[in-house]
N, C-alpha and C positions, 0 to 999 in steps of 0.2 A: 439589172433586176428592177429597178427603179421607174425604169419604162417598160415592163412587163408589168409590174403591179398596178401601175395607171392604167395600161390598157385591159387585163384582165377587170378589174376594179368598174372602169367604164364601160365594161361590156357588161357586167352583173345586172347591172339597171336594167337592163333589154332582157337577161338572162330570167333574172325574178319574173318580169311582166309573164314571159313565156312561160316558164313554171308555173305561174299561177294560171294560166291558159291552157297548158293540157291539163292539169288538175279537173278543171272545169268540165273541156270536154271526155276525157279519161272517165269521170264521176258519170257522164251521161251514157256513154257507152256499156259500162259496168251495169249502170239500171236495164239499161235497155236486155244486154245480155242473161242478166238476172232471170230476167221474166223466161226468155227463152230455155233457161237450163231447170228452174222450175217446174216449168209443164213438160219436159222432158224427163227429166229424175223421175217426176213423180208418175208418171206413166210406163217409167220403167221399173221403180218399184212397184206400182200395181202385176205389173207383167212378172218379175221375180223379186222373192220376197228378199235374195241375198243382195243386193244393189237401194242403196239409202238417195231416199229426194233431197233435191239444195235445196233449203230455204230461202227466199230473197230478204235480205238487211239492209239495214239502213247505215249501218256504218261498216264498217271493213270486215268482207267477207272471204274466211280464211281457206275456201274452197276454190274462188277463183282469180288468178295469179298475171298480172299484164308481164307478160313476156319486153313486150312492144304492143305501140298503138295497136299492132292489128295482129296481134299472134297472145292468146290467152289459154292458159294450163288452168285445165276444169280437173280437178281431183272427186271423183267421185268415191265417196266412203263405202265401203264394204258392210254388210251387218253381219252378226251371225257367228262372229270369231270374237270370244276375250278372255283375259288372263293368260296373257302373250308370254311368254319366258323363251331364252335364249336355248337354241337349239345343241345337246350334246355331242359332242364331236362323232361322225361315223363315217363307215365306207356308202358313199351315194349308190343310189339306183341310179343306169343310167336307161335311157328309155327311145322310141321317138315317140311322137307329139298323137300318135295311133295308141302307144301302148306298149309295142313290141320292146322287147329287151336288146340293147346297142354289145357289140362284140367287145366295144369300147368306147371309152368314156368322150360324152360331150365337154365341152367347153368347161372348164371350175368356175364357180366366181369367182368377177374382179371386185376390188376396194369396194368398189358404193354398191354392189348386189348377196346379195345369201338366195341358199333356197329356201323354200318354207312347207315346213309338213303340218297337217291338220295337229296332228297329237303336240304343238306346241301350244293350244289352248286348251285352256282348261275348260271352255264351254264352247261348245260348237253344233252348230243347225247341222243337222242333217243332212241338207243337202250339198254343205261343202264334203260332204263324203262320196258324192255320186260321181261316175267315169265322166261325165261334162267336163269338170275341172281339173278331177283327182286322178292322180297314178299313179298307185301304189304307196297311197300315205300323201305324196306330196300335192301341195297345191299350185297347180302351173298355168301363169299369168297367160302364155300361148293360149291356153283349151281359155278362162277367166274372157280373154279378150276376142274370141272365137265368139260366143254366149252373149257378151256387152254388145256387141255390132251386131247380131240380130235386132238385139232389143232397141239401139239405137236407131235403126232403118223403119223398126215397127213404130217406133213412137214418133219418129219426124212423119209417118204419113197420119197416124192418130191425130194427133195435134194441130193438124192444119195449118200450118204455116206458108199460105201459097205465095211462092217467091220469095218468100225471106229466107228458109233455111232449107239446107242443102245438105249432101253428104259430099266429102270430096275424096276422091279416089286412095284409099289406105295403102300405104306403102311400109316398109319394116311390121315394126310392133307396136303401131298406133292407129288411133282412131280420129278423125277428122271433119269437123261438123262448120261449112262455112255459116254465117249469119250475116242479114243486108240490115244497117244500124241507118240511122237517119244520117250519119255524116260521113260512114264508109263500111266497107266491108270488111269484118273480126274473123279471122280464123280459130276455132275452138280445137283446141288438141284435148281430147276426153279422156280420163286415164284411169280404169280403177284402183280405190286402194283401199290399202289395211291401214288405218289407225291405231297408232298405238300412244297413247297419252302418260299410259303412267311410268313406263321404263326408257332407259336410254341406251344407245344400241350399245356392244364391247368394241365393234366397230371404230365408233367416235372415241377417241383419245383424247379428250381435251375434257379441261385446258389444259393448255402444255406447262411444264415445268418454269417457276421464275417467273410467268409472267403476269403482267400488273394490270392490264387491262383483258379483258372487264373485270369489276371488282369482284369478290368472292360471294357477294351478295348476290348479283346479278347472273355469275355463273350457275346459282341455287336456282335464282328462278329461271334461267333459260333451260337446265335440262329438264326442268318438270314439265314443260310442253314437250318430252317424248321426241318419237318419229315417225314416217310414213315408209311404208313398203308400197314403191309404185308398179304396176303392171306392166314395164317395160321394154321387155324381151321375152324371147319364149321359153327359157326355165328357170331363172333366177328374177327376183323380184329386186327391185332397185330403191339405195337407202334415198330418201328425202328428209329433212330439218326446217321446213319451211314453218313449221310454228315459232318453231325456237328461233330460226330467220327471221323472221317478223316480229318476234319480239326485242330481240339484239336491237336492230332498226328502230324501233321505237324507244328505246333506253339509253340512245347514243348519244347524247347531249343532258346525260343527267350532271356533269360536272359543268355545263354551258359548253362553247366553243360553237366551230360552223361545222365539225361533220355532217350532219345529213343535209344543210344548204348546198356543201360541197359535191354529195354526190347527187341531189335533184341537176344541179345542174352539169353533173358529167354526163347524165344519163339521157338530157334534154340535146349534148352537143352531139353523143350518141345516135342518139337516135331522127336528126335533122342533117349532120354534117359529116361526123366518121362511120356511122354504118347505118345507113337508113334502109325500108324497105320491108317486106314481108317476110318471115324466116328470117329475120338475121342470122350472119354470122355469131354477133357479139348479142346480149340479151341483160333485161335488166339484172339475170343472176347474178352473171359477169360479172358489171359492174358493184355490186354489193359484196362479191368475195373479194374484190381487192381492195372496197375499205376497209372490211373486218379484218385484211391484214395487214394495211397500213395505219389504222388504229392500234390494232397490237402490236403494232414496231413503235409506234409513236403515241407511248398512253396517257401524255399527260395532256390536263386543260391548255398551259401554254403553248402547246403544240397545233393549238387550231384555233387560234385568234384571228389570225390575218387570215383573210379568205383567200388571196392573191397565192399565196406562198401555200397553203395547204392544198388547195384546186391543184396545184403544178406539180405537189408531190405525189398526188393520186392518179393525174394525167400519167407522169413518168413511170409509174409503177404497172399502168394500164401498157403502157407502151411498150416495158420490157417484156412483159407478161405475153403480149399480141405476138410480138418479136420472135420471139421463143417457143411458141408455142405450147406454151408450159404457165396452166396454172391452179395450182395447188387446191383441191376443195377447203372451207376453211373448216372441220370439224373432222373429216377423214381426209389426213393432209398427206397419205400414200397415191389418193387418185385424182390426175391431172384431167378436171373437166373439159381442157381443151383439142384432149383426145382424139377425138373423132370429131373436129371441125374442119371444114372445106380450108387447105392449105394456101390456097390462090387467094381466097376471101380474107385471109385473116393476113397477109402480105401488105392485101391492098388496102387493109385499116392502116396496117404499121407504118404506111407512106404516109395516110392521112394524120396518121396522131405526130408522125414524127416534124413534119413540119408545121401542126401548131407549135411545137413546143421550139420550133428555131422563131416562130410570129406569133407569142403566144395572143392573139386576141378572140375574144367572145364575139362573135357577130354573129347572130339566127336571124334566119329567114321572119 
C-alpha cells in the first residue's frame, strides 16, 4: 500500500494540473454552448408558449449538465404546469401514441418513471389539454417530444447558425442537436421537462434509516431542491434529482476531507483513460452515484484524509459496480441505472479499472 500511495500521491500533481485544465476548457465550452441554447429556447418559446428559454449565467447553470467533454443533457423547462401533487393510485388508460385504446396494457412504470396526468396541477395552460400532447387526461412525453423536434428543426434554421449547429438523426426517445465549439464538437441531448421544486417524489426513499451521512441538516436542504420529470420515453415520464445532485456535490466537504478532489479526479481518469469518447459507456452521473454511496458507507471526516487511500476506495467500488453490472440510483435505490448499458462496453471498462487497481498509478495524457 505504501508504494500505491506514492504512486497515486505523485500522480495527483499531473492529476490537479488536468483538473484544473478541463475546468478551463469545460467553462469555455459551456459559454460557448450557452449562447447556442439561448437563441434556441427562446425561439422556441416564441413558437410555443409551453417550452421556457435558458438563460445564459455566469456561474453554474442548472439546465445544462457535461455528461462528458462532448455529450451535454439540456433540460429544457416546461411552463404552464404548477402545484404538482402526487398522483392517486388508479387503474391506467392504456392507449397508443394515435389515441386508440390498447386491448391491453403497455408497459408499467419502472423505479425512476411514473405517468403524469394534467389534473395533477392545480394550475394548467390550456394548452397542455390539447390532443398534441394529451390522451385522455394524461400527458405523454412520446406526443411532448413529437411537438419539441418541430420546434427544434424550426429554430436551428431561424437562427442561423451556418455550419455550427446541426440536428443529428433522433433514435429512441430523444432529441439531438450537434454544435461546432472552437475546440471540438458537443453533442446536445435536449430533453423537456417538468420542474417541480417544491415537493419530493414518494418515489425517493431517503434517507435511509441509521444513517449518518449527510447530516440531517443537509438532508433538509437537499429535498427542498424537489425533482425533475424528464421526457424520456413514450408514456412514462422519467424521475431526475439533479438539483438536489448538485447540491449534495457542493456540500461534500462541509466537514473538510478530499471527497470531491477524489472524484474530479476519478472522473478526469474517466474520461482520458477508462472510458473515453463520445457517448460513453460510463458518464459523469456514474461517477457521482458511487461517491454518494461510498460516502454514505464511509461518513466520517477521518474517512477522507489521505487522498491515496480514499481515490482507491472509490476506484474499487467503481469497479465492482462496472463488474456487475449493477448500480444502485442513489435516492431511488430499487433502480439499477446500469440497466440498459452496452454489456461489451462496460466489460471493457472492468478490464481497464481492474488493472489500475493491480498498478494503481495516475498518469494522464
Amino acid at each position: 500500500m505504501d508504494t500505491y500511495k506514492v504512486s497515486v500521491e505523485v500522480g495527483l500533481i499531473t492529476g490537479t494540473n488536468q483538473v484544473d485544465l478541463r475546468r478551463q476548457l469545460i467553462s469555455q465550452t459551456v459559454e460557448e454552448v450557452q449562447k447556442v441554447v439561448q437563441c434556441l429556447t427562446t425561439e422556441i418559446s416564441h413558437q410555443d408558449i409551453r417550452f421556457q428559454a435558458i438563460s445564459c449565467s455566469d456561474t453554474y447553470n442548472g439546465n445544462i449538465k457535461v455528461l462528458a467533454p462532448s455529450h451535454f443533457l439540456i433540460t429544457v423547462p416546461v411552463k404552464g404546469l404548477a402545484g404538482y401533487r402526487e398522483a392517486k393510485k388508479r387503474h391506467w388508460r392504456y392507449y397508443t401514441l394515435q389515441g386508440a385504446r390498447l386491448p391491453i396494457p403497455v408497459q408499467s412504470p419502472e423505479d425512476l418513471q411514473q405517468w403524469l396526468e394534467v389534473e395533477q396541477f392545480m394550475k394548467s395552460l390550456w394548452q397542455w389539454h390539447e390532443a398534441d400532447v394529451n390522451i385522455e387526461g394524461d400527458i405523454v412525453p412520446a406526443k411532448v417530444l413529437r411537438v419539441f423536434q418541430k420546434l427544434v428543426e424550426n429554430a436551428i434554421r431561424t437562427c442561423h447558425f451556418p455550419g455550427k449547429v446541426s440536428m443529428l438523426d433522433s433514435y429512441g426517445s430523444m432529441v439531438w442537436v450537434a454544435v461546432e465549439t472552437t475546440t471540438c464538437q458537443v453533442e446536445l441531448e435536449l430533453v423537456p421537462t417538468v420542474e417541480i421544486p417544491t415537493s419530493w417524489s414518494a418515489k425517493a426513499q431517503w434517507p435511509r434509516c441509521l444513517k449518518r451521512w449527510p447530516s440531517p441538516e443537509t438532508v433538509e436542504c437537499i429535498k427542498s431542491f424537489g425533482f425533475n420529470l424528464l421526457a424520456h420515453s413514450n408514456y412514462h415520464w422519467q424521475l431526475s434529482f439533479c438539483r438536489a445532485e448538485q447540491a449534495l456535490l457542493e456540500l461534500l466537504d462541509e466537514d473538510g476531507g478530499c471527497r470531491r478532489k477524489c472524484f474530479k479526479v476519478m472522473r478526469l481518469m474517466k474520461e482520458n483513460v477508462w472510458c473515453p469518447g463520445k457517448r460513453p459507456v460510463l458518464t459523469s452521473h456514474h461517477l457521482q452515484t458511487v461517491l454518494f454511496w461510498t460516502c454514505e458507507k464511509y461518513p466520517h471526516s477521518k474517512d477522507w484524509q489521505v487522498f491515496s487511500k480514499s481515490f482507491l476506495r472509490l476506484v474499487q467500488k467503481l469497479h465492482k459496480c462496472v463488474s456487475q453490472h449493477f448500480l444502485k440510483h442513489y435516492f431511488v435505490q430499487k433502480s439499477n441505472i446500469l440497466r440498459y448499458a452496452n454489456s461489451a462496453e462496460l466489460d471493457a471498462v472492468a478490464q481497464k479499472l481492474a488493472a489500475f487497481l493491480k498498478n494503481p498509478q495516475i498518469s494522464l495524457p
